[in-house]
C-alpha positions in Angstrom: 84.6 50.5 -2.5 84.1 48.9 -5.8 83.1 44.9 -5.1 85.7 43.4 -7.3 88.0 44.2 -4.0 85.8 43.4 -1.6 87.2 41.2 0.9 90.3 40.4 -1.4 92.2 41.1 1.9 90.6 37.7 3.6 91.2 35.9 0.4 95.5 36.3 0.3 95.4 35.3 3.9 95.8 32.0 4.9 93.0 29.5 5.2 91.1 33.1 4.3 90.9 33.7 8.2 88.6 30.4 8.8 88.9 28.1 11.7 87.6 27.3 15.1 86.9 29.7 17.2 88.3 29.4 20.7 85.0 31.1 22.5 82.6 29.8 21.0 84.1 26.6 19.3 82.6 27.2 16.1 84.6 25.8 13.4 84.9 27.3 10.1 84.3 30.7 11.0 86.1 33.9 9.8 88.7 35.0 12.7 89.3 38.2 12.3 89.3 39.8 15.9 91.8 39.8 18.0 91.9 39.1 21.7 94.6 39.5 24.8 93.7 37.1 27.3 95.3 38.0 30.7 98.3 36.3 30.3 99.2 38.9 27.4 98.4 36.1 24.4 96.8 37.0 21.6 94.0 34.8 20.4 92.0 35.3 16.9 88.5 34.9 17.8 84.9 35.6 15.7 82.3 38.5 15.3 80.2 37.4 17.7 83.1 36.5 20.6 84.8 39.7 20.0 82.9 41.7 22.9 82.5 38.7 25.3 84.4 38.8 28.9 85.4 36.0 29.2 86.3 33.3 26.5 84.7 29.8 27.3 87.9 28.0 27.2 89.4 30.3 29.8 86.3 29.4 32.2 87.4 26.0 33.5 89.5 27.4 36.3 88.9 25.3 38.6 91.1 22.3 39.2 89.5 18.5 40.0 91.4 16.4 42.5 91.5 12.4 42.2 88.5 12.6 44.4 86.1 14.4 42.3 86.3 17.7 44.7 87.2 20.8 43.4 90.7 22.4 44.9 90.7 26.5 45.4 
């Protein structure tokens, strides 16, 4: 591939594929990988998320009553 082209993909796209990465929360990142959570949503997440289990957002499932104990 001949580097004038390189990457011109990422470049017509918008914000060239930067922004915050929902498992890491890295912000401006190239997101370029795609996830399906198990809802069915796709998310856009980094390099480095792409082959993770879980995303870190997706963790908190636990739910915190009034008084500070956790419901499950």
């Amino acid at each position: 591939m001949a580097s004038i082209s390189r990457g011109k993909a990422l470049n017509h796209s918008p914000s060239r594929t930067r922004g915050s990465c929902p498992g890491c929360e890295r912000t401006r990142i190239k997101l370029i990988y795609e996830r399906t959570q198990a809802d069915g949503s796709v998310l856009k997440v980094c390099k480095n998320c792409r082959d993770k289990k879980q995303l870190k957002s997706s963790t908190s499932t636990l739910d915190l009553q009034a008084d500070g104990t956790t419901g499950q």
